[in-house]
N, C-alpha and C positions, 0 to 999 in steps of 0.2 A: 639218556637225554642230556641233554648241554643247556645247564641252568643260565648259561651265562651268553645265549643268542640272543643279538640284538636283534632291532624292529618288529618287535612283537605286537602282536594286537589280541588284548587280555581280554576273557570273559570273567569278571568279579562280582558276580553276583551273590548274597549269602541270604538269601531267603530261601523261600520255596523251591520245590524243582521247576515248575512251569516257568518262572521268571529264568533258570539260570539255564534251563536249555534253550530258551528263546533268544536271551542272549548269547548263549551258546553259537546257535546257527547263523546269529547276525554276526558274530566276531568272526566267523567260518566264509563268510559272503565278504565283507572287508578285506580281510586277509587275501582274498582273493581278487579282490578288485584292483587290491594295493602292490600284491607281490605273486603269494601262494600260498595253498592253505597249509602247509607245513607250517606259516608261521604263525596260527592260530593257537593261542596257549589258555587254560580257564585253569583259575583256582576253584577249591573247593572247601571253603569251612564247615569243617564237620564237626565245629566246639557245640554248637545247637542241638545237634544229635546225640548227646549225653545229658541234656536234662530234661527230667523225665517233666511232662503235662498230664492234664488232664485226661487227652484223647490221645497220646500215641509216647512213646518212649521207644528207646534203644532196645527194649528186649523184646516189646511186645509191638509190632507193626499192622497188629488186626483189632485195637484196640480202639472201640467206635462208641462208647456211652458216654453221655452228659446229660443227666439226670434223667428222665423219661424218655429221653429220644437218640435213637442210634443216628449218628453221624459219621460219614467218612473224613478221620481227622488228618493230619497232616503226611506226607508223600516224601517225605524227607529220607533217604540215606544214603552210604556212604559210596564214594566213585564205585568202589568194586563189585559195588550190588547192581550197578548199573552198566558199568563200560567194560568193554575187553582190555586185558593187561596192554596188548598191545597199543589199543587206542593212548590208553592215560601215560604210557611209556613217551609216545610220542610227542602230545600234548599236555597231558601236566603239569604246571607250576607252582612249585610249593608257596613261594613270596615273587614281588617284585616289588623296587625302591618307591618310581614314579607315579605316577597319578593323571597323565593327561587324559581327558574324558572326548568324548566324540561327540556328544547330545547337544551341545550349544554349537555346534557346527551345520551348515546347512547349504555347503556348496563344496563339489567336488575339487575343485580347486586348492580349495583351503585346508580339507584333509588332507590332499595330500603332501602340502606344506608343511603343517605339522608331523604328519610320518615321517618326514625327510629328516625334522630336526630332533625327535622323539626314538629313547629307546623300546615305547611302551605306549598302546594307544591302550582305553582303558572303555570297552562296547556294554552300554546300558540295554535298555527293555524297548529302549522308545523305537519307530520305524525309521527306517535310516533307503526310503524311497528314493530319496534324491540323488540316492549315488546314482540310479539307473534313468533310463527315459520315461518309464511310466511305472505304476505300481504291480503291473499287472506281471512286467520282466523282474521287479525285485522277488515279488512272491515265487516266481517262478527259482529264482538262484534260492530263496530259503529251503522250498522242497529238497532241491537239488541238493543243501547242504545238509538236510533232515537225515538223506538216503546216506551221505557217506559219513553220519555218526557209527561208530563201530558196537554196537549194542549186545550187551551176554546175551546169552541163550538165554536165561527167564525172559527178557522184555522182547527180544526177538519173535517168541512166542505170544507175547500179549500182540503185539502186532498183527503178526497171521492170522492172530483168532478175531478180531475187530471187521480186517479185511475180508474173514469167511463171513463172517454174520451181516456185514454190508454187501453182500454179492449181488446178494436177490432182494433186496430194500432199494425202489425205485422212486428218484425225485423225494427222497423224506427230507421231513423239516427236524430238527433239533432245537430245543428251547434249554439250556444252559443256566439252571437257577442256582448261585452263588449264595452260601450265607455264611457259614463260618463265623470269625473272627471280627466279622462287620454288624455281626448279629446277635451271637450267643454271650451272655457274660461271662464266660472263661477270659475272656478277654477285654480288654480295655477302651482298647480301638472306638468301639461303639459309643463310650463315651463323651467324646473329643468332637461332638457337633457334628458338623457335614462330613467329617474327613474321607468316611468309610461310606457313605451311603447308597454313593453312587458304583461302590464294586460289588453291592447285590441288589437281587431282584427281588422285590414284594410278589408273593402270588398271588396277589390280584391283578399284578399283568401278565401271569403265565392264562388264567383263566378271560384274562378279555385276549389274548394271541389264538388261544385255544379256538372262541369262539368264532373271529378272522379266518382260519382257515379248518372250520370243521370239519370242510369235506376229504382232508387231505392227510396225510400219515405223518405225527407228530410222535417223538421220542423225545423224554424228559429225561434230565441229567441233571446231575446235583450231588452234594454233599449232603443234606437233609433227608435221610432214606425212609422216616417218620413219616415227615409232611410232605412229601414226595406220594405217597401210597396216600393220603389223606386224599391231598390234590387230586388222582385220578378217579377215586369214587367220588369228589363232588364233580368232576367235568362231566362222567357218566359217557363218553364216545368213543365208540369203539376203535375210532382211528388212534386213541392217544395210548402207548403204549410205554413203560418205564424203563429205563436202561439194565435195569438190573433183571429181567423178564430175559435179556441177552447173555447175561454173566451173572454169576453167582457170589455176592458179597463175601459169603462164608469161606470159599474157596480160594480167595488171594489175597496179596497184601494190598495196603494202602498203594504206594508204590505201581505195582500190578494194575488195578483198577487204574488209577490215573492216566497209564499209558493206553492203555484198553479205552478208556473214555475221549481221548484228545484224539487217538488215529479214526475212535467211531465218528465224532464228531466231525472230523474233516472231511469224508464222506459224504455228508447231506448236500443239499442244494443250497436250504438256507437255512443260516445258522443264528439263534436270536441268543444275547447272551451279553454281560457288561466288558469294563478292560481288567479281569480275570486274565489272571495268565494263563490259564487252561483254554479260554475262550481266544486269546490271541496266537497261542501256539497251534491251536488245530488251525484258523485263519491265514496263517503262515507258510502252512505244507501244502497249501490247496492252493492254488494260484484260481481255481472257475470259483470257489467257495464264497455267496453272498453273505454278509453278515451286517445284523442291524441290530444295534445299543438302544434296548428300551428306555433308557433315560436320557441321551440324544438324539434319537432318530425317529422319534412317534411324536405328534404334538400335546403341549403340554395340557389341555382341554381336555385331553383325550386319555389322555394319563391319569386325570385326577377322576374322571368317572368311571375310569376303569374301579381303582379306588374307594371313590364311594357305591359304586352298585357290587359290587363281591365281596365287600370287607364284613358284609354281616355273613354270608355262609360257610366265612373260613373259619368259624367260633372255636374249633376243635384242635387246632394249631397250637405248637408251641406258644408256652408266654413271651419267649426271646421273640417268634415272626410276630406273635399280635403286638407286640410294643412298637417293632420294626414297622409294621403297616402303619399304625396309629403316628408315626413321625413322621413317614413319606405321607400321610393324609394332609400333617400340618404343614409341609414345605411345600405340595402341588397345590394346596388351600392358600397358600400366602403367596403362593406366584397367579391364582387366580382370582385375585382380588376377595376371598372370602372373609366374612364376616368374622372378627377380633374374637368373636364368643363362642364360635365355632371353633376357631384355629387354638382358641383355650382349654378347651374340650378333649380336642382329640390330643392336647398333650397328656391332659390329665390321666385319661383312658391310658396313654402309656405309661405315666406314672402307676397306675395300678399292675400293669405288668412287668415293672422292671422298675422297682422302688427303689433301685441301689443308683439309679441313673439320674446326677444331677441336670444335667444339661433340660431336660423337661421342665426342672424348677425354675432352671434359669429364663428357658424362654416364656412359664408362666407369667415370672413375676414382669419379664419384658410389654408382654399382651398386655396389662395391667396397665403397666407405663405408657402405653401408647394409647389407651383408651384413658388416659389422664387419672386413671381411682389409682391416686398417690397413697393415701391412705389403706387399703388393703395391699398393695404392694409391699409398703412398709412394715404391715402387720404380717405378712406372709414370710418375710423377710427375717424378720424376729424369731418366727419358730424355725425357720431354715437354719439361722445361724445357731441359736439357740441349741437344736438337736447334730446339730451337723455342719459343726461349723470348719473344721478344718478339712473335710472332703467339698465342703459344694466353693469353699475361695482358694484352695488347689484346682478345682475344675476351671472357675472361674476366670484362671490368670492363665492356662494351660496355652501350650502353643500346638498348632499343627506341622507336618514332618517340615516344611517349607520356613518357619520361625514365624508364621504369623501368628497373632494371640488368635484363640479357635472361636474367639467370643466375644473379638472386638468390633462385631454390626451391633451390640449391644451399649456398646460402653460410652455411646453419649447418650442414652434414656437416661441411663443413670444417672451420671452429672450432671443433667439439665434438671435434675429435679431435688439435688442436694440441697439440703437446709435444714438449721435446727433443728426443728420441726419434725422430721423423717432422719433420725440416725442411723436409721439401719442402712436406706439407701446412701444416706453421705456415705456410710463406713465402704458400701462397695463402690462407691463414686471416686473415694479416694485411692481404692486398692486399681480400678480402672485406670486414671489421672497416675498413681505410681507407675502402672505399665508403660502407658506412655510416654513417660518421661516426663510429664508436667508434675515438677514437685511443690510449686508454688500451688497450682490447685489442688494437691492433693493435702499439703498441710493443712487449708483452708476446709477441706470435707472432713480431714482426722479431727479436726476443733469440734465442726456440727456433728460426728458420732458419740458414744456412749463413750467411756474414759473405758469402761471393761472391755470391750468390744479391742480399742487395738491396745489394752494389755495383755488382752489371750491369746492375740498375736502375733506380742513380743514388738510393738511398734510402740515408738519413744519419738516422737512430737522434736524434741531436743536432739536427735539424733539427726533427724530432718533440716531441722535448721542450720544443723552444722555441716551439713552433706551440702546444703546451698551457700552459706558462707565458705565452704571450701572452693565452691563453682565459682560465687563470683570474682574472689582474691585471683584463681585462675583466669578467670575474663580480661578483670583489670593487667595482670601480668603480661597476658597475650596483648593486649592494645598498647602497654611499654613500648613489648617489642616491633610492633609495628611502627607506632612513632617513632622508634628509636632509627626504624629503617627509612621512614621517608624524610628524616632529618639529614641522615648520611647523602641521600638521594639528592635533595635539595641542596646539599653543600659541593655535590659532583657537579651540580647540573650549574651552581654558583662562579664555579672554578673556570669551567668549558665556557661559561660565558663573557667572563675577564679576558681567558684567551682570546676570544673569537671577536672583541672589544680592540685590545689592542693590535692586534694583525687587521684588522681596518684601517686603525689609524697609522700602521705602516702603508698600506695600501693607499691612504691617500695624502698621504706625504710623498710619497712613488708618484703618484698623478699629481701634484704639485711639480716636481721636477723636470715631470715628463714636460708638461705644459710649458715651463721656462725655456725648457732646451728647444720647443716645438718652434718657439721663438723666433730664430735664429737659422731654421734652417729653410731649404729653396722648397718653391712649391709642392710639388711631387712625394720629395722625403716628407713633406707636413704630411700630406694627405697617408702616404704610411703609416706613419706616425699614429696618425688621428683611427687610421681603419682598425689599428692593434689596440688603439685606444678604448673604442667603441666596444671593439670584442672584452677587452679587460672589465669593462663597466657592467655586459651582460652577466657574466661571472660573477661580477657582485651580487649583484640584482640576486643573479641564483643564490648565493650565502646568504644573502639578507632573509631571502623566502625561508631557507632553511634554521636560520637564528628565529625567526619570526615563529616559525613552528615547537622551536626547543624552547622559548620562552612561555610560551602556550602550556606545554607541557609542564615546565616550571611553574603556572601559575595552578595548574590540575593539580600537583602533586601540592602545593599551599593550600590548596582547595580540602584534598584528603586530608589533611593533618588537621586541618581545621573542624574538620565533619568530627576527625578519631578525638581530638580534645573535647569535643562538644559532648561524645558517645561516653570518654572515661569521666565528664564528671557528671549523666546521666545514673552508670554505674555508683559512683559515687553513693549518689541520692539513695536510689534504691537499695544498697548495702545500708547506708545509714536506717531507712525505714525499718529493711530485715533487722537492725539490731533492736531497734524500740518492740516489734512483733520479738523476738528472742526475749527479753529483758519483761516484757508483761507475759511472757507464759511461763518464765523461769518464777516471777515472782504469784501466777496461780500455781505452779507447782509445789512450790514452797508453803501455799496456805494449805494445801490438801493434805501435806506430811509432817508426821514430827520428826521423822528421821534425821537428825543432823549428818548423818557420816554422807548420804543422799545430793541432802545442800552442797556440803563441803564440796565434791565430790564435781557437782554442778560447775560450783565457781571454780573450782582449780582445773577444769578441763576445759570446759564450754566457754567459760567465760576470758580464761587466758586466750585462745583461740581465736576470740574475736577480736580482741584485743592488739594481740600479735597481727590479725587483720586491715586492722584501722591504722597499723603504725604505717603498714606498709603503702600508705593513701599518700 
């Protein structure tokens, strides 16, 4: 293969398999929209595939335990386990340089603008419908590009067996329960607030879908092969039958099943399941395939009594799904206006099954703050930090994959209710207010905390202050330089108007002349004279308008310079205040220690600093 062909259009996905053949076949559909699919390239990072998990490693691909309960773990491996030589011969790409991405694009047009100027388009997960007239012709090219993946004989095989076992299964429904890595504590994911919640499904709405369509032939899929078998002797219907009833766990790999499970699934009529990449890649090959996202496409009412009427008879479930349910209880509870003691409750309840998961704390101690008991907040807050303090303010500050803080719908309860009084909450008020970037409040909440509280985590009050006297010497430096520009500005605009001064008063020393000579001469020539005259004087008229304008402008730009002097000796002030607030904490620091080397240490850094600061005023 020729590393070195342009206009390529890259599949780089390094996750799971479902995400990367999904973009697989979209980069396969592009390429084809764009040129041919010859020029459809996918990398494969197979560095993930050498360290070993919990659920599945490099040697062992059948390896399905996490504590109690058999799970189907991850589907991961390498191209040649999957493609024919020839396929990855053709399309393979070991690296490429560039980066252009397709996903913020959303008109044919404009891709192929970019294509044109691009050695390298770079095809995500997301649906890329718009390239076609309607969704129904895109799904229809993903099939098409499903069929000309070049697949070895093992998965070849998992295919034909799906398509025999779906021959004689008429109009089935398929319910796709996701848990994994959104669920189980092998993983982290779970704890990082909403992130994950929504890429699996509680069964409690496998058993309210259940009961929706009793009458009709239901085939359950999942990863959770436990609570999977639990789920069908509580539905007790003989229409509902498990995927595994069709294939045998024991007998394939991870890998194997996965395929086996995504061509079964494309096969149904309708298919219920979240945005699972497994769930989106059977969706993809099926252009007739109905599919509805229990957590957008049911209403929310409807969801949360699913919720509360089945959540007592799943008792027998993993602790990872009872903690799971007990969340999605509290988020379909707070979206239906329920009761603060309720939506406390069902944290708690998860608290007891998954005691390693701060996020529960957090929105306990939230409930609390919202139903105004400052006081037990505070107090909860104490043993929080007290036991656990550097996992629940690592939680706390955490961001989601997007860099939002994962817990910033919390972080003004907290600072609304900082004050001496309640340390525990300043101390996470001010670790909030740090997030944000407000350090001015945050040194204000470090002051109302316990003095141990941000020594244990390494937070120096002095370090802050000097982190803001650094800010403002910069602020003030920036507004120099602006001054410095609308001074030159004004001195330009000073110059052009001297000129524009004197070339009048040649112009009407001109009209002076003209006028003497106009004197002197016979009717007719005057009337010339005067008609050229007239036009000369419009012409002014216009410079005038235009002087008049540039003067305006000149008086704007006085304007600004006036506002920016008014703003650097605001800054002024408030530098000065920050040095009095510097100077009374430098000297309560001073009374708490005997340390001299400390002091020293103080004043020959912090205090030169500022110092250096103020000269520069």
């Amino acid at each position: 293969m020729n590393q070195n062909y342009k206009k390529l259009v890259v599949m780089n996905r390094s996750d799971e398999t479902g995400s990367r053949l999904f973009s697989m076949i979209n980069a396969m559909a592009v390429a084809t929209k764009l040129s041919s699919i010859d020029n459809m390239r996918f990398l494969w990072n197979e560095t993930r595939f050498k360290d070993k998990s919990e659920l599945a490693d490099a040697n062992n691909t059948k390896m399905r335990g996490f504590n109690d309960t058999i799970i189907i773990g991850a589907s991961c491996e390498r191209k040649e386990s999957i493609f024919t030589d020839n396929f990855i011969q053709k399309h393979y790409l070991e690296k490429y340089e560039t980066d252009n991405q397709i996903w913020p694009i959303k008109d044919i047009n404009k891709l192929k603008e970019l294509y044109n100027k691009s050695d390298y388009l770079k095809i995500e997960i997301g649906y890329l419908d718009f390239l076609y007239s309607n969704k129904f012709e895109y799904r229809s090219q993903l099939a098409l590009m499903w069929d000309k993946i070049e697949f070895n004989d093992n998965i070849v095989k998992m295919i034909d067996l799906a398509k025999l076992h779906t021959a004689d299964l008429d109009n089935f429904i398929a319910i796709h329960l996701r848990s994994g890595d959104a669920i189980y504590t092998y993983a982290e994911y779970r704890l990082c607030n909403r992130q994950s919640t929504n890429h699996a499904t509680p069964y409690e709405f496998a058993l309210g879908i259940i009961e929706q369509h009793k009458n009709e032939n239901i085939i359950i899929i999942g990863d959770d092969i436990s609570s999977m078998r639990k789920l069908k002797q509580i539905a007790n219907n003989n229409n509902v039958k498990l995927i595994e009833e069709f294939r045998d766990i024991d007998k394939y790999s991870n890998l194997e099943l996965f395929i086996y499970d995504v061509v079964f699934m494309s096969k149904a009529t309708l298919l219920y399941g979240t945005h699972s990449a497994l769930v989106k890649l059977a969706y993809g090959i099926n252009p007739s395939l109905k599919w509805i996202h229990p957590h957008n496409d049911i209403d929310i009412p409807t969801l949360y009594k699913w919720l509360q009427t089945y959540y007592r008879v799943l008792d027998n479930l993993s602790p990872s799904q009872r903690a799971y349910s007990c969340f999605c209880l509290f988020m379909y509870g707070e979206k239906c206006n329920e009761k603060l003691e309720i939506l406390q409750k069902y944290l708690q309840n998860a608290l007891e099954f998954d005691p390693e998961n701060d996020k529960y704390r957090i929105h306990i101690v939230n409930c609390l703050l919202k139903k105004q008991d400052v006081e037990q907040s505070n107090c909860l807050l104490s043993n929080y930090l007290t036991n656990r303090f550097n996992q629940f303010n690592r939680l706390f500050v955490s961001k989601y994959w997007g860099g939002r803080y994962a817990f910033e719908e919390v972080f003004n309860n907290f600072i609304l209710y900082a004050n001496p009084d309640y340390p525990y909450i300043s101390f996470m008020a001010a670790k909030a207010s740090e997030a944000l970037g407000k350090n001015d409040d945050a040194i204000t909440c470090y002051k109302y905390a316990k003095k141990e509280l941000y020594d244990q985590s390494n937070i120096c009050l002095l370090n802050l202050f000097d982190i803001q006297l650094n800010i403002m010497t910069q602020n003030l430096t920036q507004k120099d330089i602006e001054l410095k520009k609308l001074q030159d500005k004004s001195s330009e605009l000073q110059l052009q108007l001297d000129e524009k001064t004197k070339e009048n008063m040649q112009m009407l020393s001109k009209f002076k002349s003209l006028e003497d000579t106009l004197n002197s001469y016979p009717i007719k020539k005057q009337s010339l004279e005067i008609s050229n005259l007239e036009q000369d004087l419009i012409n002014k008229k216009l410079k005038a308008q235009i002087l008049e304008k540039e003067l305006g402008l000149d008086n704007e730009i006085n304007l600004k310079y006036n506002n920016a002097l008014q703003e650097n000796e605001n800054l002024k002030a408030q530098l000065s205040k920050l040095n009095q607030e510097y100077k009374s904490l430098t000297n309560q620091i001073t009374n708490q220690t005997t340390n001299q080397t400390a002091k020293s240490h103080i004043k020959n850094q912090l205090i030169y600093k500022l110092g250096e600061s103020l000269e520069r005023l």
